[in-house]
C-alpha positions as a Markdown table, in Angstrom:
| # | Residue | x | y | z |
|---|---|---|---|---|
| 1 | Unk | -195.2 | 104.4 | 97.0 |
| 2 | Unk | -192.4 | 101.9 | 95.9 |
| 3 | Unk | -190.0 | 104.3 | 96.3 |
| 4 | Unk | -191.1 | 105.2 | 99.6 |
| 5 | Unk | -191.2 | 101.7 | 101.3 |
| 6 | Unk | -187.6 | 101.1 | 99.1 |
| 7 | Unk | -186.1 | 104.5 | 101.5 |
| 8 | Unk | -187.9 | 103.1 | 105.0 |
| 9 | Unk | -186.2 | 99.8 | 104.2 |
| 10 | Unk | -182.9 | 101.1 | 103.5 |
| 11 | Unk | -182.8 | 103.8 | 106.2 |
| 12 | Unk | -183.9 | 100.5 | 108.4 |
| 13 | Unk | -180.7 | 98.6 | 107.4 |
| 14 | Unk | -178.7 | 101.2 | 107.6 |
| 15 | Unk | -179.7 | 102.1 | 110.9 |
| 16 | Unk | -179.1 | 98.8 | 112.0 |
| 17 | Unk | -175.5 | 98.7 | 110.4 |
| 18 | Unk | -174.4 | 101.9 | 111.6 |
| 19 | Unk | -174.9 | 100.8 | 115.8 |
| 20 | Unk | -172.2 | 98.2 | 115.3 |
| 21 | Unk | -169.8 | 100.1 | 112.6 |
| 22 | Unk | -170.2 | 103.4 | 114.5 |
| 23 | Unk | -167.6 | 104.3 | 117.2 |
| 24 | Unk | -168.8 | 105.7 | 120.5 |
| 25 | Unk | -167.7 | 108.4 | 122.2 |
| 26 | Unk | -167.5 | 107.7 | 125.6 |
| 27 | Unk | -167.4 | 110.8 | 127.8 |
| 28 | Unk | -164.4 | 109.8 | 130.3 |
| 29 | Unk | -165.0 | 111.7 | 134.1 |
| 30 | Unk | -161.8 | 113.3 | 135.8 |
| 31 | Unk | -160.8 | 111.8 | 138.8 |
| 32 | Unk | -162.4 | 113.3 | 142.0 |
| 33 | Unk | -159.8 | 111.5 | 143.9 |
| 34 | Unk | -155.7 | 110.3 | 144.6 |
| 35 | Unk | -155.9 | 106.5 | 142.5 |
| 36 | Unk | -153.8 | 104.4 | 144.6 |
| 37 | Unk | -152.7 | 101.9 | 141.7 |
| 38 | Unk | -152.8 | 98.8 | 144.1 |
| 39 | Unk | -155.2 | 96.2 | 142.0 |
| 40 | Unk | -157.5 | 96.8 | 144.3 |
| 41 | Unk | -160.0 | 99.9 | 143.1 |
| 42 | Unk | -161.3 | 100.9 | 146.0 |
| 43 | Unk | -161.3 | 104.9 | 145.8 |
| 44 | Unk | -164.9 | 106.9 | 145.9 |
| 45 | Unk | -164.2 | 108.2 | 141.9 |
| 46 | Unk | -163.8 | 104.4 | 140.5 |
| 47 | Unk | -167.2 | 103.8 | 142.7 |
| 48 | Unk | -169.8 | 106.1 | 140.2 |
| 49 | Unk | -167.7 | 105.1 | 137.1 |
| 50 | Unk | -170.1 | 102.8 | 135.3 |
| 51 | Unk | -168.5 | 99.3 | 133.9 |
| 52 | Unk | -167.6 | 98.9 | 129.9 |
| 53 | Unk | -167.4 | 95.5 | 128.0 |
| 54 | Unk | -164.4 | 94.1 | 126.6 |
| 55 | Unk | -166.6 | 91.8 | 124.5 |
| 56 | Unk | -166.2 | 91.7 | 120.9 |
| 57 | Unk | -163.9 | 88.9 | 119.3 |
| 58 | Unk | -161.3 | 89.8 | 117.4 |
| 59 | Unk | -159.3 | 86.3 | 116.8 |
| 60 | Unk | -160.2 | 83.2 | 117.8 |
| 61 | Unk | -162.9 | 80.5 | 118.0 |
| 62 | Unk | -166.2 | 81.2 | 120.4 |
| 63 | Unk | -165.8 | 81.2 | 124.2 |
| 64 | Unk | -167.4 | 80.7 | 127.6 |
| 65 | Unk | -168.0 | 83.2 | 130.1 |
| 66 | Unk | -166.1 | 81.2 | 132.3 |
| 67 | Unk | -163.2 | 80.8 | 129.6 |
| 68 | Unk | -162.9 | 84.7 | 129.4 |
| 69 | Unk | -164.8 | 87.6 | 130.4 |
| 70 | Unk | -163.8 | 91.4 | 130.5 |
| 71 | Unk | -164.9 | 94.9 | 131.8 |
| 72 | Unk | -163.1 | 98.3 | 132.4 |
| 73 | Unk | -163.3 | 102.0 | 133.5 |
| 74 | Unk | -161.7 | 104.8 | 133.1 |
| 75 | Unk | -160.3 | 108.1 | 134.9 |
| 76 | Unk | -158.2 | 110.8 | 134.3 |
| 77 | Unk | -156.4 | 113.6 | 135.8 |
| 78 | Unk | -153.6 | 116.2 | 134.4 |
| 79 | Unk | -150.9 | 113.9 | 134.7 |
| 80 | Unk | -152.5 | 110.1 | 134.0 |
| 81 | Unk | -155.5 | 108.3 | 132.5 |
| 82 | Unk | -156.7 | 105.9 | 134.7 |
| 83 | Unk | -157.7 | 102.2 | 134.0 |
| 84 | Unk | -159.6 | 99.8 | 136.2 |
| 85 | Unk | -160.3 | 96.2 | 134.5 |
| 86 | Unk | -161.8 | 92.8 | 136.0 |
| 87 | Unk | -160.9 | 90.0 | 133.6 |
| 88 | Unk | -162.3 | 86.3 | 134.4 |
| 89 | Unk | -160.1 | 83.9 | 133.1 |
| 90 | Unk | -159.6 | 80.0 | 133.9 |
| 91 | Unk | -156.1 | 79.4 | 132.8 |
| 92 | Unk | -153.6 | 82.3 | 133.4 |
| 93 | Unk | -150.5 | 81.3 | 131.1 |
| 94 | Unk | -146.9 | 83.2 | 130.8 |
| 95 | Unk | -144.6 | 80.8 | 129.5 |
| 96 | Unk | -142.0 | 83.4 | 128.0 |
| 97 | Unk | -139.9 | 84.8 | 130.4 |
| 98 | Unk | -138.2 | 87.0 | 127.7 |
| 99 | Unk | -141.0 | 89.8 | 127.4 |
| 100 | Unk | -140.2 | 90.9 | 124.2 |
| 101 | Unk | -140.3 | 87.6 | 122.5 |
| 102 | Unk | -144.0 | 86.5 | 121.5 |
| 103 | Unk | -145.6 | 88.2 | 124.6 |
| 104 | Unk | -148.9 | 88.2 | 122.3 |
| 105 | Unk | -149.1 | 84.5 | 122.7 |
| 106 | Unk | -149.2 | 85.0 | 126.8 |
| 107 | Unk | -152.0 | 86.3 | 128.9 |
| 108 | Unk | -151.8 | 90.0 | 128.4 |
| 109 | Unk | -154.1 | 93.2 | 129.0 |
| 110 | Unk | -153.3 | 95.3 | 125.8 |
| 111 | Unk | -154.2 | 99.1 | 125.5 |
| 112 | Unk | -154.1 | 101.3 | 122.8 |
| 113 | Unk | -153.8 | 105.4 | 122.9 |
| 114 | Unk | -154.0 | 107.5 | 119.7 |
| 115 | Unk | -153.4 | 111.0 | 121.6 |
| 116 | Unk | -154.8 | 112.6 | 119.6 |
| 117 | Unk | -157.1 | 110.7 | 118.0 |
| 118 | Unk | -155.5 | 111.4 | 114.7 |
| 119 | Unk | -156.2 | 107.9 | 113.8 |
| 120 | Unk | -154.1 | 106.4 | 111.1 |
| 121 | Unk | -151.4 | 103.9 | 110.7 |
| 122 | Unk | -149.1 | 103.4 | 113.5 |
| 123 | Unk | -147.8 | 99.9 | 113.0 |
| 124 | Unk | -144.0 | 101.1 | 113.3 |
| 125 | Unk | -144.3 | 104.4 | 114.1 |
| 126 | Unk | -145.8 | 106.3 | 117.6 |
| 127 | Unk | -149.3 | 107.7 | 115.7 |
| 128 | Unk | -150.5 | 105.8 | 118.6 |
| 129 | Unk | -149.4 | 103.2 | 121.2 |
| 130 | Unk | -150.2 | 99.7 | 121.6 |
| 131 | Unk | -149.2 | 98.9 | 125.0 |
| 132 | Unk | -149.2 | 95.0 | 125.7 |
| 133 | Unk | -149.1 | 94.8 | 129.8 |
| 134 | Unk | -148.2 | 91.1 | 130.9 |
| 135 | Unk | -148.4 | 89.2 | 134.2 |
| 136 | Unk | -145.6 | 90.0 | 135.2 |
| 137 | Unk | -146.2 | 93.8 | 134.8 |
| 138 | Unk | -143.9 | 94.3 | 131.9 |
| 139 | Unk | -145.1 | 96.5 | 129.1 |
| 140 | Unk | -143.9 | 96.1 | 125.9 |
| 141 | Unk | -145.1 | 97.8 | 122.2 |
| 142 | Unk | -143.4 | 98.0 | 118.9 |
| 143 | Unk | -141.1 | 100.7 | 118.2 |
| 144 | Unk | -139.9 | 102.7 | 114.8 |
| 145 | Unk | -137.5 | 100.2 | 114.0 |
| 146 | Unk | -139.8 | 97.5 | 114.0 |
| 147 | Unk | -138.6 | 95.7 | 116.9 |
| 148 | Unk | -140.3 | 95.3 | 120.6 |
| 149 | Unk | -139.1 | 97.3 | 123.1 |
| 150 | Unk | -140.2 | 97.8 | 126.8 |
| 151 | Unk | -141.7 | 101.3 | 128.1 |
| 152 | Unk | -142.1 | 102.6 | 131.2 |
| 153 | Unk | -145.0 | 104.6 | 130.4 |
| 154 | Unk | -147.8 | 102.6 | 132.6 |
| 155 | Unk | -147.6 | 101.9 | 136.7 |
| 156 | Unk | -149.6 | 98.7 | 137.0 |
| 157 | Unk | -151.1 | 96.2 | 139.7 |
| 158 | Unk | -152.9 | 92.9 | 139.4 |
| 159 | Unk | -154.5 | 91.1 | 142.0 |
| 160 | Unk | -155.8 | 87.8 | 140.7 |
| 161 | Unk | -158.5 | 85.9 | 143.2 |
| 162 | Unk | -159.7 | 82.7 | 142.0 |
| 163 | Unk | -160.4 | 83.0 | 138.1 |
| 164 | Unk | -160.9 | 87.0 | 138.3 |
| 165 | Unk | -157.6 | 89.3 | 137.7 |
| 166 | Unk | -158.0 | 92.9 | 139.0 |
| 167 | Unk | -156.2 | 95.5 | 137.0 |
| 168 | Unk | -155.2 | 98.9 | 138.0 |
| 169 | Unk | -153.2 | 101.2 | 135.1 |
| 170 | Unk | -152.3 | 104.9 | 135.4 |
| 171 | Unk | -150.6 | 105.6 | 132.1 |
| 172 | Unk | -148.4 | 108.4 | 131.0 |
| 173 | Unk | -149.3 | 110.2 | 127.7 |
| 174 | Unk | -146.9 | 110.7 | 124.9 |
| 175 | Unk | -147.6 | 112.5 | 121.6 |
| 176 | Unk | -146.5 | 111.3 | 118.0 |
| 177 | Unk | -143.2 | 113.2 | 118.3 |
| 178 | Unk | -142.3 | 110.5 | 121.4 |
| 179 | Unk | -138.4 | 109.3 | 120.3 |
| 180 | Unk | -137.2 | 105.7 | 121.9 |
| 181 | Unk | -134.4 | 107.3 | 122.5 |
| 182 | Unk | -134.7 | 111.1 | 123.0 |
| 183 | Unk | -136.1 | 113.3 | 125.6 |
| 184 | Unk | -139.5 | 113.2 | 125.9 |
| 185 | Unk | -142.5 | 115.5 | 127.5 |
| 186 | Unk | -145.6 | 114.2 | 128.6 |
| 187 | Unk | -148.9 | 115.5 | 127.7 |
| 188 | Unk | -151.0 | 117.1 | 130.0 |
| 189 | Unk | -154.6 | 116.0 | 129.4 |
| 190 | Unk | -157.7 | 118.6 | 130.0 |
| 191 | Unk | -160.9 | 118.8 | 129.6 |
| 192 | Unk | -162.8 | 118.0 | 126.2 |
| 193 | Unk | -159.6 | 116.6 | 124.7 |
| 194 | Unk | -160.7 | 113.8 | 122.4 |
| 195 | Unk | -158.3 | 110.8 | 122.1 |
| 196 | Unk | -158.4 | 107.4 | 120.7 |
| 197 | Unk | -158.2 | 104.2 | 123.0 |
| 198 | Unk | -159.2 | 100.6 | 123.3 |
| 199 | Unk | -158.9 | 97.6 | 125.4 |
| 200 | Unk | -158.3 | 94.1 | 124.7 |
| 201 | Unk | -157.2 | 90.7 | 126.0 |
| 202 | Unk | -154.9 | 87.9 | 124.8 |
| 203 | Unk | -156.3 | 84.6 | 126.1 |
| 204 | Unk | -154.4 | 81.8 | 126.1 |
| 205 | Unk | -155.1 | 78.4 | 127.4 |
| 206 | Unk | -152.0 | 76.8 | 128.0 |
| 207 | Unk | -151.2 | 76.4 | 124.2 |
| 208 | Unk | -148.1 | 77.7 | 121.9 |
| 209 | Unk | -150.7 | 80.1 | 120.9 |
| 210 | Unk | -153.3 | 82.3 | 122.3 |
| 211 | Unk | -156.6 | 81.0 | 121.3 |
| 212 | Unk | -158.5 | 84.3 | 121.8 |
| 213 | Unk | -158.0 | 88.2 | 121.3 |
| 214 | Unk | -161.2 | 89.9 | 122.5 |
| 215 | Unk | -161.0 | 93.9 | 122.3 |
| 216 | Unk | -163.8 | 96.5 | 123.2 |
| 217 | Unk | -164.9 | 98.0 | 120.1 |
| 218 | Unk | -166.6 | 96.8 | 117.0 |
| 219 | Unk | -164.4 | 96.6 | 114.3 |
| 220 | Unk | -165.7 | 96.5 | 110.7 |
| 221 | Unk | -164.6 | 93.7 | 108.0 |
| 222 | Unk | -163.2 | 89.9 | 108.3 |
| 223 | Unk | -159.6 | 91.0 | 109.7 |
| 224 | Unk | -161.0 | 92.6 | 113.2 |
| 225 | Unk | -156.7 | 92.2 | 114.3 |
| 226 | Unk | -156.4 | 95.5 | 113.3 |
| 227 | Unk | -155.6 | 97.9 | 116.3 |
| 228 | Unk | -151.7 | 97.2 | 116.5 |
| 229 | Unk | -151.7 | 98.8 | 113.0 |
| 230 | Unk | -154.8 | 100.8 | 112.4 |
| 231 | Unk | -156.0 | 103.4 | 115.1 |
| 232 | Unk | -158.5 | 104.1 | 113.0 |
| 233 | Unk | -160.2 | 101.0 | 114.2 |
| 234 | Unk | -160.1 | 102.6 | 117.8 |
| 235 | Unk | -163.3 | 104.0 | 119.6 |
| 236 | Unk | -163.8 | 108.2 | 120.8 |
| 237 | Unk | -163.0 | 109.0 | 124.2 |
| 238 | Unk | -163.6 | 112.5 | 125.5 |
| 239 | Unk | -162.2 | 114.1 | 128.8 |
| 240 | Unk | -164.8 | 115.5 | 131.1 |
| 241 | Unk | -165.7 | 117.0 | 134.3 |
């Protein structure tokens, strides 16, 4: 009998665990329209998308709603995957005008693709991207040689209202062979490809530093600043219908 209360309590517990340290696969609908990337999100396929959090802190002391709050969706077709975000923020801060100097530090939308959800490390390599979009529309990521660099692999729009910043992103995907300075294919995407992808945000509140990093998966352990090295930390996606 001991033993059997002992296996309810630990398949309790580790039922419990396993809802925060699993990753979801999120089944990702193909576009059903043309996505006008404007900022504004208006087109009949981004209207029966349903909303996703961008909710769980990964640096940073506890915020307010009104300090920072974050959704998205997501498209695809053969040629882009699609990203619509609305990001409520009180202070929107750029003060480097050199893009590829501490852009962290500004407010940025940040987006990670693992093509093909190989997961793995991809700190200074192109396993996966970490693309860091900023105000101003630039996009920058680290490359091989350990240095930033810009890439022209996302069209993007904001349209910022009040405290809430409207996002539109159709990015261009690149496999692990991608070469800074070689010539490159894209990657069709398809139906039932898996890939790995999250979303985050880098709040800051008019200080040297941002004061928050809040991403969209759960990520296990005390060092949750993990997805700029580890696309293992990255959540499922899977292209459907």
């Amino acid at each position: 009998m001991r033993y059997f209360f002992f296996t309810v309590i630990c398949f309790i517990i580790y039922s419990c665990s396993s809802k925060e340290s699993s990753l979801s696969l999120y089944q990702v609908k193909k576009s059903t329209s043309k996505i006008l990337i404007d900022g504004i999100g208006n087109e009949d396929a981004w209207q029966t998308t349903v909303w996703r959090s961008i909710d769980q802190k990964w640096l940073g002391e506890d915020y307010s709603p009104e300090d920072f709050s974050g959704k998205y969706k997501i498209l695809w077709s053969k040629d882009y995957l699609y990203i619509l975000a609305e990001i409520i923020d009180d202070h929107l801060v750029d003060t480097h005008p050199d893009g590829l100097v501490k852009y962290w530090d500004d407010d940025c939308l940040e987006v990670f693709i693992d093509e093909d959800n190989s997961k793995g490390i991809h700190q200074y390599n192109h396993n996966a991207f970490a693309y860091h979009i900023a105000l101003d529309g630039k996009v920058a990521d680290i490359g091989p040689d350990s240095i930033p660099h810009y890439y022209q692999h996302i069209v993007n729009n904001r349209l910022t209202k009040g405290n809430l910043s409207t996002w539109e992103l159709a990015i261009s995907i690149y496999d692990d062979s991608y070469q800074d300075d070689g010539v490159n294919s894209l990657k069709p995407l398809m139906k039932d490809k898996k890939m790995g992808f999250a979303i985050a945000y880098c709040d800051n509140d008019k200080s040297e530093e941002r004061e928050n990093f809040i991403g969209s998966t759960f990520v296990l352990g005390k060092d949750k600043n993990r997805g700029w090295i580890d696309a293992g930390v990255f959540e499922e996606i899977i292209l459907s219908e």
